[in-house]
C-alpha positions in Angstrom: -37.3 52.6 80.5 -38.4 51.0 77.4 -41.5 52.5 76.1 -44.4 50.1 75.1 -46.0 50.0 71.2 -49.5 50.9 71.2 -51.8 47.9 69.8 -52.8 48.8 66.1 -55.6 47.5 64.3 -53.2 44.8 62.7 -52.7 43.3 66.1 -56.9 42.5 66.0 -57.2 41.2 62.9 -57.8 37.9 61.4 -55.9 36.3 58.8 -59.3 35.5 57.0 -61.7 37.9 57.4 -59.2 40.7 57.7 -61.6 42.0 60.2 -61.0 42.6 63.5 -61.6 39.0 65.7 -64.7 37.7 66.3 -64.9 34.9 68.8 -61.5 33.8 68.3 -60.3 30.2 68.6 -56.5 29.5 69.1 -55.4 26.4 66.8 -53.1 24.2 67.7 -50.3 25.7 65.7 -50.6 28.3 67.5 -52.4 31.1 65.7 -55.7 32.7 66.0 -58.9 33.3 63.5 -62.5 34.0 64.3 -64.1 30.7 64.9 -66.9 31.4 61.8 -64.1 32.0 59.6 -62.3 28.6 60.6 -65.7 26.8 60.3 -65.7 27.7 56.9 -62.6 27.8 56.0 -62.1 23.8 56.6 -65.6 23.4 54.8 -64.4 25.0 51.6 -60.7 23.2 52.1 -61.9 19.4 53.1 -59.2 19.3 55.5 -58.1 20.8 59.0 -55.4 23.0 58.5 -54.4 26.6 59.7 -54.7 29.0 57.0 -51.3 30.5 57.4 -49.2 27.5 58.3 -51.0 24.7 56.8 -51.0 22.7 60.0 -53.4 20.3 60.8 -55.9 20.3 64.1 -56.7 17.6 65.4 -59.2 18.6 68.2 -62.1 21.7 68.2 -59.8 24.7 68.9 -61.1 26.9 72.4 -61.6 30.2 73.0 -59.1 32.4 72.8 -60.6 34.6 75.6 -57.4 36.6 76.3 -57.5 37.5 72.4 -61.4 38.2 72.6 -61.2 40.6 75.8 -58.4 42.7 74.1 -60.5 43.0 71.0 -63.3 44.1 72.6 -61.3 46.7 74.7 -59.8 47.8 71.3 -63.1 48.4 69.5 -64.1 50.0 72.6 -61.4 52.5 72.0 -60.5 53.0 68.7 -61.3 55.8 66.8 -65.2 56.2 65.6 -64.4 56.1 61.5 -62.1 53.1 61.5 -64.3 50.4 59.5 -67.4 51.8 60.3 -70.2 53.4 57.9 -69.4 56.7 57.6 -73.5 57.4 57.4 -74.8 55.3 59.9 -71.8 54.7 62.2 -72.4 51.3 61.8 -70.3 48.5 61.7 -69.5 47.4 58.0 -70.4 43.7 57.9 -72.8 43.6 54.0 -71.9 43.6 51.0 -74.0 44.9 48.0 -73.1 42.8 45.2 -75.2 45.1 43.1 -73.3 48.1 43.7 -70.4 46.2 45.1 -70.1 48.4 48.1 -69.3 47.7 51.7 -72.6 48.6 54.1 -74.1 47.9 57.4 -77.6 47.1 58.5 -78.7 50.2 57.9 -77.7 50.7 54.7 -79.6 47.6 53.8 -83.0 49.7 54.6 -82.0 52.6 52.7 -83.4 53.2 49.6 -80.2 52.9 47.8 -79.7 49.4 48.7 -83.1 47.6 49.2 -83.8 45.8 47.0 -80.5 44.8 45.8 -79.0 41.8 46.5 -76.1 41.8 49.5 -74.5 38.9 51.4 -72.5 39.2 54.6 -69.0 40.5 54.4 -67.5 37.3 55.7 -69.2 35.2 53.2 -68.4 37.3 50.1 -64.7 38.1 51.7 -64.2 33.9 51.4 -65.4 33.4 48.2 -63.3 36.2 46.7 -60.8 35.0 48.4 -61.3 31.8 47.2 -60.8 33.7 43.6 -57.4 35.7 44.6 -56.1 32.2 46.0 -56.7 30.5 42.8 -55.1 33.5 40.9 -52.3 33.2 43.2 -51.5 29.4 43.0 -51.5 30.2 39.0 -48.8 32.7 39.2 -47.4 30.2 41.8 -47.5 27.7 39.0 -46.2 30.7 36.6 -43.3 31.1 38.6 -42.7 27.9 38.6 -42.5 27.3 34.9 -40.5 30.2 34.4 -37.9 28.8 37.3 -38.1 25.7 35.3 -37.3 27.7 32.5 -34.5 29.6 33.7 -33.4 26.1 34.7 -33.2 25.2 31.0 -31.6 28.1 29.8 -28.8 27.6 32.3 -28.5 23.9 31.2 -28.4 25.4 27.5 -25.8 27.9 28.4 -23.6 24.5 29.7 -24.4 22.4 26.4 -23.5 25.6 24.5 -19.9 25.8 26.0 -20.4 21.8 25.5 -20.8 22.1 22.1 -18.2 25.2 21.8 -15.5 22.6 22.6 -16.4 19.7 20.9 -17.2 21.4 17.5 -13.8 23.3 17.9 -11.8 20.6 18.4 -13.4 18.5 15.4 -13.2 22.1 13.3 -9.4 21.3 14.2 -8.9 17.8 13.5 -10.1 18.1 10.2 -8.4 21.1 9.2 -5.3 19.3 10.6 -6.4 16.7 8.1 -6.7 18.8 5.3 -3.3 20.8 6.3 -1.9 17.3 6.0 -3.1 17.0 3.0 -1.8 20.0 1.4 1.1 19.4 3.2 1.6 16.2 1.4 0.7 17.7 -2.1 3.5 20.6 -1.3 6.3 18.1 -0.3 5.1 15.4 -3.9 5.4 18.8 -6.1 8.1 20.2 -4.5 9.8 16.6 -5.0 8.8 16.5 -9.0 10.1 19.8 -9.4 13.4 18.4 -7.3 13.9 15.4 -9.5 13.1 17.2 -13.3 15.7 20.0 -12.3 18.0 16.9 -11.4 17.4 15.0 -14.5 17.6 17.8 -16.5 20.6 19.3 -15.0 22.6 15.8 -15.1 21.3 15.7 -19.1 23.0 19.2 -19.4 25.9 17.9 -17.7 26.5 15.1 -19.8 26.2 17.1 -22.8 28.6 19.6 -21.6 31.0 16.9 -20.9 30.5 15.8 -24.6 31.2 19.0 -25.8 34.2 19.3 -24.3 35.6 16.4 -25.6 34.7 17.2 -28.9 36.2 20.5 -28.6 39.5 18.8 -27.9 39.5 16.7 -30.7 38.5 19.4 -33.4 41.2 21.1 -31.7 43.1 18.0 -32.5 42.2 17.3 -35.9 42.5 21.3 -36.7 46.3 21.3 -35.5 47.0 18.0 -38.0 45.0 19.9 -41.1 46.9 23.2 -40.5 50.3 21.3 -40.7 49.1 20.0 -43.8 49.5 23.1 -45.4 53.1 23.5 -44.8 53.5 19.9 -46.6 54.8 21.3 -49.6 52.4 21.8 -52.6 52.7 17.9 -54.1 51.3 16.4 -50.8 49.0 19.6 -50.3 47.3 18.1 -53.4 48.1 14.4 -52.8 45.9 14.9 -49.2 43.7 17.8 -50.3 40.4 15.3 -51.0 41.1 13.7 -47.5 41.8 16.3 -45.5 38.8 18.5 -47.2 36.7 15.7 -46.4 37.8 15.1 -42.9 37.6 19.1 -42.3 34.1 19.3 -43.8 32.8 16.5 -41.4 33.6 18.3 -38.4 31.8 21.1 -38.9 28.4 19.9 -37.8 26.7 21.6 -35.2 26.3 20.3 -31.7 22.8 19.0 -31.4 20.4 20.9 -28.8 17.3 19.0 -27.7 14.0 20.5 -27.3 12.5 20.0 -23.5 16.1 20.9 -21.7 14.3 23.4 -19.2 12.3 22.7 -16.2 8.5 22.4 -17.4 7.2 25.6 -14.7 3.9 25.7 -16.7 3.2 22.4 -15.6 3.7 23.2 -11.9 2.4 26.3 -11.7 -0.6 26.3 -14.5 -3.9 26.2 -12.3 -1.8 24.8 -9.6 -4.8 25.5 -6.8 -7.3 24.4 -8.9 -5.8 20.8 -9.6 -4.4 20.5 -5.9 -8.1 20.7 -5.1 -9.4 18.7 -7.4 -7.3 15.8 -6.4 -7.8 16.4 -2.1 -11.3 16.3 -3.6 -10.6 12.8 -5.3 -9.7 12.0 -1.5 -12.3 13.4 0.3 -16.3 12.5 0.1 -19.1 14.2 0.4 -22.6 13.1 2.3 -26.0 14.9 0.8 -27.6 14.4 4.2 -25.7 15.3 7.7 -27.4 14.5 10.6 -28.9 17.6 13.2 -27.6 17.0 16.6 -30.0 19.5 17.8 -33.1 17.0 17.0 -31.5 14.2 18.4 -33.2 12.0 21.2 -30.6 12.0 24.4 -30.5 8.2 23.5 -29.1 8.3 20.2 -25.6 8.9 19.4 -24.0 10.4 16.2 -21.2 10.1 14.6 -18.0 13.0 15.0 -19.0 13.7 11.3 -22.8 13.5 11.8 -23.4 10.6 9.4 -24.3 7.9 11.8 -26.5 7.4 14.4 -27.0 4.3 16.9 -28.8 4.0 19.9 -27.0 4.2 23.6 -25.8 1.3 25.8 -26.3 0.8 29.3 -22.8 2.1 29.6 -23.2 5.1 27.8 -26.9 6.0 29.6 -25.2 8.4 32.2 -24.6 10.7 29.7 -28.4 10.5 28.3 -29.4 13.5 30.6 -26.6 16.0 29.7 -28.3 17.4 26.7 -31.0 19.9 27.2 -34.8 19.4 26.0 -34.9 22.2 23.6 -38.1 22.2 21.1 -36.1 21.0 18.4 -35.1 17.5 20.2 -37.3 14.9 20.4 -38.1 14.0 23.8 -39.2 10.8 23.8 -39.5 9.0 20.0 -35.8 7.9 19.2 -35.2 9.8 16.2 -33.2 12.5 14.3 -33.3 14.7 11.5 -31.2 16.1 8.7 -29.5 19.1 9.2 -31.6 20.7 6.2 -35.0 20.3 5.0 -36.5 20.5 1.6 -38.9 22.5 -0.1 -38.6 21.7 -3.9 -36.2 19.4 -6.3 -34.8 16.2 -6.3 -32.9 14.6 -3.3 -30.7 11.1 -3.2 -29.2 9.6 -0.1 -28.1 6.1 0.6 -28.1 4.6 3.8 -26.1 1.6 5.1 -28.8 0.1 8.1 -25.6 -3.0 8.9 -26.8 -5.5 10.8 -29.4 -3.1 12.8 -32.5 -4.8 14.2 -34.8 -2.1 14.6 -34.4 0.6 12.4 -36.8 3.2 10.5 -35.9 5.9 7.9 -37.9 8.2 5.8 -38.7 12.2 5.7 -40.8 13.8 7.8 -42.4 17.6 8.2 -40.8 20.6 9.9 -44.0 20.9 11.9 -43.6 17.4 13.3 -45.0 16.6 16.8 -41.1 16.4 18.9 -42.3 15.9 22.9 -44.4 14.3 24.9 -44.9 10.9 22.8 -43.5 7.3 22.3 -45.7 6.6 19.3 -44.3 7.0 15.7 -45.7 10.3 14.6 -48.6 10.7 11.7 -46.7 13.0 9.8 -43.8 10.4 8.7 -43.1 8.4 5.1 -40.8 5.7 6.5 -39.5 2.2 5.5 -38.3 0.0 8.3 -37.5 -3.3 10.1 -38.8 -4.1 13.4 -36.6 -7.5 13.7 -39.1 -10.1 11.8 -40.9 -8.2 8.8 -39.8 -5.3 6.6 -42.3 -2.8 6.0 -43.7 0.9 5.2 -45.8 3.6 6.7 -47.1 7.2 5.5 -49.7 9.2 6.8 -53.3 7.9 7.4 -52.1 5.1 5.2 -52.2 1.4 7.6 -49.0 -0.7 7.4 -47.7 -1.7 4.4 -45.3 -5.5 5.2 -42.9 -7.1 2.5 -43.4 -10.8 3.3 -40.9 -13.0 2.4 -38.6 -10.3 1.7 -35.1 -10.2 2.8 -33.4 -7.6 5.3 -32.1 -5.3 2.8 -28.3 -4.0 3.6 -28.5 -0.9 1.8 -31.9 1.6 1.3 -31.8 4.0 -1.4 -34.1 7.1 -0.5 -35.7 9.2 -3.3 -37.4 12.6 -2.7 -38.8 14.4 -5.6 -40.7 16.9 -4.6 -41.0 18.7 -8.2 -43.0 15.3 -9.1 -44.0 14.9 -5.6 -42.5 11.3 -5.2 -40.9 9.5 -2.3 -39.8 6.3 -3.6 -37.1 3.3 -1.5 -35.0 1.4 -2.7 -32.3 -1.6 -2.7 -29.7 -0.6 -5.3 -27.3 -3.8 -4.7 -30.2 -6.4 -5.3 -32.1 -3.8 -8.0 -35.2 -4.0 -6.1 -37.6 -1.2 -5.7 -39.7 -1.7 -2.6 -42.4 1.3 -2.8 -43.2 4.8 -4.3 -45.2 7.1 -2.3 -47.3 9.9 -4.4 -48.2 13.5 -1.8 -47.8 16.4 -2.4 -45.8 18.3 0.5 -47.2 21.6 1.7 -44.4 22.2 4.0 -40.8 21.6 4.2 -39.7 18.1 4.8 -36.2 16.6 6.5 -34.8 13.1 6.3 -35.7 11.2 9.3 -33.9 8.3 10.9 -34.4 6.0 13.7 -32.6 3.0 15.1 -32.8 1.2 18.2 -29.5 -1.0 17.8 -26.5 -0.5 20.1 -24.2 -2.4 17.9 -25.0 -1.3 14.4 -24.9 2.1 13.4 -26.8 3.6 10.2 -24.6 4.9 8.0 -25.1 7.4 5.6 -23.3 6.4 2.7 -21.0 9.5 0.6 -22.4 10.3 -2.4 -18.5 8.9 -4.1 -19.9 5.2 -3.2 -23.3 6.2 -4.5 -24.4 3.9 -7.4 -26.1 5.0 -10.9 
């Protein structure tokens, strides 16, 4: 036979008062709380609801007699310390906010508490409560941040492995360029050594051959002389002028030419050093790259980082792949260069094409990245909003160029030495505006362009213009 629990205090208690019932109402839901505590529980909330399950009531709940005859049975029985005052043997239903004890009526005559200020236990219970709820919602709200967090970080861990691949694979395209290209250098050098050792080996050939046929005719001529000395001593001296002359033209030396051997110092002399300097002559270099990391999710940049255009509608699925780290710009469409500038002199060109919206400038390192669509204070910018070319600097209004023309090309200046910010139009030789500050923080190039079609192009410094 099974044997039955006994009824704890737990089974008694409300969910509000954590006191044992009284008068308890049964809700609609389903559970039970003392009817004072509902009362002013739904005064305090504005709304109807159970305190456990957030269900609403929509009539006056009853009695919960069956509830209200076991509680009474149960303080009948239980034992004669549990919540009472261990002086008076009292139930504990005050509180003494000056001493913030628990006490019951009698307490509340005693010397020690009467003139102190105490409420009922119900009343101060539901305020404190009130407190601890708050408290709790915050680290409600805390936990949800950090979930959001987490949330983040796992979406970072993604773009990581995201950006893992695509880097690598760019890493390996170029290299593969520049493998070509030493390839190519090998296989040129390697075919200029080929054709001097040919030339010069065919040269030495030729020469050889001459040799040999001069060989045979001294031979020749050596033969006829000798027999001239058997002659007889008449002709000997008849033919002694000829035949001394004849004899004293061949004895000129064969002729050796200077350069016969294969030029090594010219293949091998700084060899490295003049293979690079001509990939070099191939290969261009841009002051500013572009930080991917800053970038709004509508932008996109260039494999190489040196252009950057806004996102069509056929592109905008891919918008929400990149995380919202507090380096990107969350809302503004801009990006920043990859490195930021504390002192000397800085030149880029930029190609702004056919773009119809389009700002670029420096900013500060400290710029405000999230939660705004409004060009931020802390930016030196010239731009073009479609109709009017103009510039903008901090608590300085907006400066237009009327009547100018859309420029193809803008020359930006940083010198921070002199504390100068000056742009340009090198083509046209027109100098649009200098800006005097003096920077107290590091500053980046900034860039912004709403156009789909037309990239801006950072232009390498090899097509840069004096």
């Amino acid at each position: 036979m099974a044997s039955k629990r006994p009824f704890s205090e737990e089974d008694f208690t409300c969910s509000v008062c954590y006191d044992i019932f009284s008068d308890p109402v049964l809700l609609q839901c389903g559970h039970s709380v003392c009817r004072d505590c509902i009362q002013q529980y739904w005064t305090t909330k504005g709304s109807r609801e159970c305190p456990l399950c957030r269900k609403r009531s929509t009539i006056n709940p009853p009695v919960n007699l069956s509830l209200k005859n076991l509680c009474q049975t149960f303080l009948d029985h239980r034992g004669p310390l549990e919540k009472l005052c261990e002086v008076h043997r009292e139930r504990l239903s005050l509180f003494c906010l000056h001493d913030e004890e628990l006490m019951c009526v009698v307490c509340r005559e005693s010397q020690q508490h009467r003139n102190h200020p105490c409420r009922p236990l119900i009343e101060i219970a539901e305020k404190r409560k009130r407190v601890f709820r708050r408290e709790l919602d915050l680290l409600a709200r805390k936990v949800k941040i950090i979930q959001d967090a987490k949330s983040k970080c796992y979406h970072q861990v993604e773009h990581i492995s995201h950006q893992l691949w695509h880097t690598e694979n760019i890493i390996k395209k170029d290299f593969k360029h520049l493998h070509q290209l030493l390839y190519d250098e090998e296989k040129a050098a390697l075919a200029a050594l080929t054709e001097e050792k040919n030339q010069k080996t065919q040269l030495m050939k030729d020469k050889i051959e001459k040799m040999g046929e001069e060989i045979l005719s001294l031979s020749k001529t050596i033969i006829e002389l000798t027999a001239k000395l058997d002659s007889g001593d008449i002709q000997f001296l008849q033919s002694f002028k000829d035949m001394l002359e004849r004899a004293q033209n061949m004895e000129q030396k064969p002729q050796t030419d200077e350069g016969g051997l294969i030029d090594t110092a010219k293949y091998l002399g700084n060899l490295k050093f003049k293979v690079w300097l001509k990939i070099g002559q191939s290969i261009s270099y841009t002051p500013v790259v572009l930080d991917p990391n800053t970038a709004n999710s509508q932008l996109i940049l260039s494999e190489d980082l040196t252009c950057v255009r806004d996102r069509d509608e056929q592109e905008e699925e891919e918008r929400n792949q990149l995380p919202d780290n507090p380096e990107r710009f969350d809302r503004c469409h801009f990006v920043l260069g990859s490195v930021g500038y504390s002192s000397g002199t800085h030149i880029w060109d930029v190609d702004v094409g056919d773009s119809t919206f389009w700002m670029l400038g420096v900013t500060t390192e400290s710029v405000e990245r999230k939660g705004t669509n409004s060009l931020p204070s802390e930016v030196w910018c010239i731009g073009y909003d479609g109709d009017t070319l103009s510039l903008k600097a901090p608590q300085e209004s907006r400066i237009p160029f009327l009547g100018c023309e859309k420029p193809k090309r803008v020359r930006v200046k940083l010198d921070l030495d002199e504390g100068q910010l000056s742009f340009s139009d090198p083509p046209s030789k027109t100098h649009y505006h200098t800006f005097t500050t003096h920077y107290t923080e590091k500053v980046f190039p900034f860039f912004c362009n709403l156009s789909s079609i037309s990239p801006l192009r950072i232009l390498p410094m090899v097509k840069l213009s004096n």
